[in-house]
C-alpha positions in Angstrom: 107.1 55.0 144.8 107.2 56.7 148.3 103.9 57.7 148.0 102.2 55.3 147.2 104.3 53.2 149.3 102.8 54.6 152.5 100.2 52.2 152.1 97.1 54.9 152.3 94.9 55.3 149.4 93.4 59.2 151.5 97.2 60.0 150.7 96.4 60.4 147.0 93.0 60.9 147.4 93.3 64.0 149.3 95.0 65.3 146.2 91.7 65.6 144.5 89.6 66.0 147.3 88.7 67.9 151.0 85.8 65.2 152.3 88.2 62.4 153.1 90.4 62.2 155.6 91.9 59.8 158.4 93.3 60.1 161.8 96.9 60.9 160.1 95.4 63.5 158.1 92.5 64.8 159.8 91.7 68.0 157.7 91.0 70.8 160.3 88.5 73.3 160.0 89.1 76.6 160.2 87.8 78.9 163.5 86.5 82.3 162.7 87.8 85.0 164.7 84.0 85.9 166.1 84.1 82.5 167.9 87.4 82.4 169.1 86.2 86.0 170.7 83.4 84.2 172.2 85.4 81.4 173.6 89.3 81.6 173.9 89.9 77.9 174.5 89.7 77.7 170.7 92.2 77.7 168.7 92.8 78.9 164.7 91.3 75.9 163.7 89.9 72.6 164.9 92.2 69.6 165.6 89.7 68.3 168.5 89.6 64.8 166.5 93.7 64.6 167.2 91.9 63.4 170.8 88.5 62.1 170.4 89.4 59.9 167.3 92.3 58.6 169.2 91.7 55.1 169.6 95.5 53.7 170.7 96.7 53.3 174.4 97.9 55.2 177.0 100.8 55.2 179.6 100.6 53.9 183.1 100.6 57.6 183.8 97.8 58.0 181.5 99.7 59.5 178.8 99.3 59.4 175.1 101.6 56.8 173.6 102.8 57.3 169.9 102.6 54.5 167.3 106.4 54.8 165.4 107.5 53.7 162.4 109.1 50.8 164.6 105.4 49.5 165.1 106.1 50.1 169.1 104.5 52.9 171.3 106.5 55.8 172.1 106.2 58.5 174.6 106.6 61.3 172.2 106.7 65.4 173.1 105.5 66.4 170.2 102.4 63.9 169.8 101.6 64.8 173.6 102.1 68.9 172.7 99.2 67.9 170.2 96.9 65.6 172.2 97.2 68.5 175.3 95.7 71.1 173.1 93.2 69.0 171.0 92.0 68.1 174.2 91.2 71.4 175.3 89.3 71.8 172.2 87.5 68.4 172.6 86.3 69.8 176.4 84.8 73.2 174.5 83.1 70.8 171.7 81.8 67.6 174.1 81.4 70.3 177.6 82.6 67.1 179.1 85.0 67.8 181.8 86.8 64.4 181.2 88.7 66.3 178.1 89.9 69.3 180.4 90.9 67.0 183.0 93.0 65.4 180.2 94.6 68.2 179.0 95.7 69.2 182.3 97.4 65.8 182.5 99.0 66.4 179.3 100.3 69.6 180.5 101.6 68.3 184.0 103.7 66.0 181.8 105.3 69.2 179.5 106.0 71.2 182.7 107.8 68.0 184.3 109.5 66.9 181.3 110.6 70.4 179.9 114.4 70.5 179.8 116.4 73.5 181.6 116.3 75.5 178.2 112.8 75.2 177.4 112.4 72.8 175.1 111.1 69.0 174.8 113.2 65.9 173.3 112.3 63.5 171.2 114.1 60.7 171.2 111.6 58.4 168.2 112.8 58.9 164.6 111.1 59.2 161.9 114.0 57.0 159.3 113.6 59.3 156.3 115.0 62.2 158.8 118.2 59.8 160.1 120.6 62.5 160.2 118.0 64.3 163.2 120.0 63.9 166.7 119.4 61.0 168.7 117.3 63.2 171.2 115.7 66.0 169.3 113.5 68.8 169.4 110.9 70.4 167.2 109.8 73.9 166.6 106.0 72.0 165.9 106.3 70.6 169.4 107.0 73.7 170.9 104.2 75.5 169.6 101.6 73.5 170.0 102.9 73.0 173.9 103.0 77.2 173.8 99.1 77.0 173.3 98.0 73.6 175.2 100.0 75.0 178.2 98.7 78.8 177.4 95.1 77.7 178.3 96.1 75.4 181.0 97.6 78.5 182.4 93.9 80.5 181.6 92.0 77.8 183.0 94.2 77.2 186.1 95.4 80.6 187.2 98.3 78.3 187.7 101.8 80.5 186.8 104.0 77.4 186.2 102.0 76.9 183.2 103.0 80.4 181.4 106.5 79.9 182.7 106.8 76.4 181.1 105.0 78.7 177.7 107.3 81.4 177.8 110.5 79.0 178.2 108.9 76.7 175.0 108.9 80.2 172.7 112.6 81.6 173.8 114.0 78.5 172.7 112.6 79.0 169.3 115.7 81.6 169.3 118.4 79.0 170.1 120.4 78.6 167.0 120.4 75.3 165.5 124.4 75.1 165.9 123.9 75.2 169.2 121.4 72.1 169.4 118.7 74.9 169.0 116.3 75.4 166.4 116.5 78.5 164.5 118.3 78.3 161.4 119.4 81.6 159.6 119.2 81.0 155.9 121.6 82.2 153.2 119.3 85.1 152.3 119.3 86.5 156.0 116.3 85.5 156.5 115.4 82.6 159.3 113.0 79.6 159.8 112.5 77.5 163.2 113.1 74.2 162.4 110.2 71.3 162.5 113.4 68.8 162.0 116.9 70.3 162.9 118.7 68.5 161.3 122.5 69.0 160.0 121.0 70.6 156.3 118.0 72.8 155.9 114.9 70.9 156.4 112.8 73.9 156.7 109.1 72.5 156.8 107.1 75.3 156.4 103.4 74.0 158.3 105.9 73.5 161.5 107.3 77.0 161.2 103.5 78.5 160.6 102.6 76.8 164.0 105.3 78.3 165.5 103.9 81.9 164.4 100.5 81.3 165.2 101.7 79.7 168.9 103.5 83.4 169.4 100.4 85.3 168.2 99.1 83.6 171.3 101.3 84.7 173.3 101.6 88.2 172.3 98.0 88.2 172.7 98.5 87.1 176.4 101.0 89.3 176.9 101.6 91.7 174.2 104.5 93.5 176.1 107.0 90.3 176.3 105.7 88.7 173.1 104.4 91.4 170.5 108.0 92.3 169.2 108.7 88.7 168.4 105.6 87.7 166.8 105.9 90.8 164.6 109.4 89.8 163.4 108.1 86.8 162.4 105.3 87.9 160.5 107.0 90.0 158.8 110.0 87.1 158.0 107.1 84.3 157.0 106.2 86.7 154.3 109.6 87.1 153.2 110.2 83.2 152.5 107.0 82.3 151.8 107.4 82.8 148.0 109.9 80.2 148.0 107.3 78.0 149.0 105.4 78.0 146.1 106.1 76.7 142.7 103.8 78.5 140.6 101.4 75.0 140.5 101.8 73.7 144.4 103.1 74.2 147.5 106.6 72.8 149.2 106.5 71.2 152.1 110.2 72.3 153.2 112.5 74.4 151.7 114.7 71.1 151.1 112.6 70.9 147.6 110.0 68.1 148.9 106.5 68.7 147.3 103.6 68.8 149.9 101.3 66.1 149.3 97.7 66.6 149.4 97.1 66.8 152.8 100.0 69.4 153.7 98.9 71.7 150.9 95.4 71.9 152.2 96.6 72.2 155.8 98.8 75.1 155.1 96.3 76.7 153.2 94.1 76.7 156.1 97.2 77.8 158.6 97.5 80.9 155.5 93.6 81.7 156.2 94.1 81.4 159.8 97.0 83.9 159.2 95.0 86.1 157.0 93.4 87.5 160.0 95.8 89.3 161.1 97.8 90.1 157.8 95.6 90.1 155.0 98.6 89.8 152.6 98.6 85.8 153.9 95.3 85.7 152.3 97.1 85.6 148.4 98.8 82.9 149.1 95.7 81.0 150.8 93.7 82.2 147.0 96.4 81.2 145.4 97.1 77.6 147.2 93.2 76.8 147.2 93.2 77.4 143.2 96.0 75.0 142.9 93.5 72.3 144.2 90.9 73.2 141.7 92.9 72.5 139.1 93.4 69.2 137.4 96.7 69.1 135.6 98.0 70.9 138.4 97.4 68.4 141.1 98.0 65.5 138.2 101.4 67.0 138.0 102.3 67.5 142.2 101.1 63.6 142.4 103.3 62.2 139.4 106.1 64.3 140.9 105.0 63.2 144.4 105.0 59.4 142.9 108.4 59.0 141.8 110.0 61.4 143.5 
């Protein structure tokens, strides 16, 4: 019953439908390309409500503090990463500067707090990942940091800020043997791991971040970054079969089902993909036409249920 365990009746309900959400599983829309053109504080799609839907408290330092699944408040990278850069979007929605000036605090805190490899720990478990190192990192964490430090670096002029980017996104390519987070799988292919932990997790929205965080900065500088970002297109499109079961998505390559919300988010991070390889955009079909049909989703949930 770990579903319905979770104690959130939008869990199930966002099986069946796209109008309800909750601050855990705000439903982003999607950004066209002809807006992020106009404006290129925006991102693929909208996760402003990440900040202005926040209603918990902040540090001393005014930092965003994490509710964990010991009921305390946590100062957590990855939670930050994601409050920086819906901040930057919530400045673009409101114009209120109060938003920018937020995101810049966010993003002083990544800069001062990034370890001498590049990458962020974590040192709040979630208990259903227990065997995760006491002080972890995330391949989700370091994307979204790529991009919330990426447009304090536009914004700023500031060169710390791409430094701090461009250390987050070689890390990816630390192996996960070596406390890393890239994990070659038995096909040759590879992921960057959302949970490094010692078996494959392998959670594919984390690793889709991760690509879209290094179209960004191939974008920005398409000699450094173009190569990689390539490679991993062209990888994503390799695994991501193995992702789909012929009547849902995975949510990791471990054999967990997405629920709801995670199949509707990754079919927007496919769309969002789709841009730029239009071979994403079968998948996205595909995905969205799982949601439209009944025995389909009956049968994710059930499995979902008493899984």
């Amino acid at each position: 019953m770990s579903l319905l365990g979770h104690g959130k009746l939008v869990t199930v309900l966002q099986y069946f439908t796209d109008r309800i959400d909750d601050y855990w599983h705000i439903l982003y829309p999607l950004t066209g390309p002809a807006e992020r053109e106009a404006d290129p504080y925006l991102y693929f799609y909208d996760i402003s409500r990440k900040a202005t839907d926040f209603k918990g408290p902040f540090s001393d330092e005014g930092v965003y503090l994490f509710k964990g699944y010991d009921g305390k408040w946590h100062i957590h990278a990855l939670e930050i990463s994601q409050y920086a850069l819906a901040c930057w979007l919530a400045w673009r929605k409101a114009d209120d500067a109060t938003w920018r000036q937020r995101a810049l605090v966010h993003c002083d805190w990544l800069v001062k707090h990034q370890q001498e490899r590049g990458e962020w720990c974590i040192g709040h478990k979630n208990p259903r990942y227990a065997d995760l190192p006491d002080r972890w990192s995330s391949a989700l964490a370091q994307a979204l940091a790529i991009s919330a430090l990426l447009r304090a670096w536009r914004y700023s002029d500031e060169v710390r800020y791409l430094q701090a980017a461009e250390r987050a996104a070689a890390f990816l390519e630390y192996p996960v043997e070596g406390g890393g987070l890239k994990r070659m799988l038995v096909d040759g292919n590879f992921i960057y791991e959302e949970y490094p932990r010692l078996q494959t997790s392998g959670v594919l929205n984390g690793y889709i971040s991760a690509v879209l965080a290094l179209r960004e900065l191939a974008e920005a500088l398409p000699e450094r970054w173009e190569v990689a970002y390539t490679r991993n297109i062209a990888n994503l499109l390799r695994i991501l079969p193995q992702y789909d079961t012929g009547y849902w998505s995975l949510y990791a390559l471990d054999g967990t089902l997405s629920s709801g919300f995670y199949h509707r988010y990754v079919t927007t991070q496919l769309e969002a993909l789709g841009e730029f390889e239009p071979a994403f955009l079968q998948y996205a079909k595909r995905f969205e036409a799982y949601t439209h049909n009944l025995r389909y989703i009956l049968r994710a949930l059930r499995k979902k249920v008493l899984r």
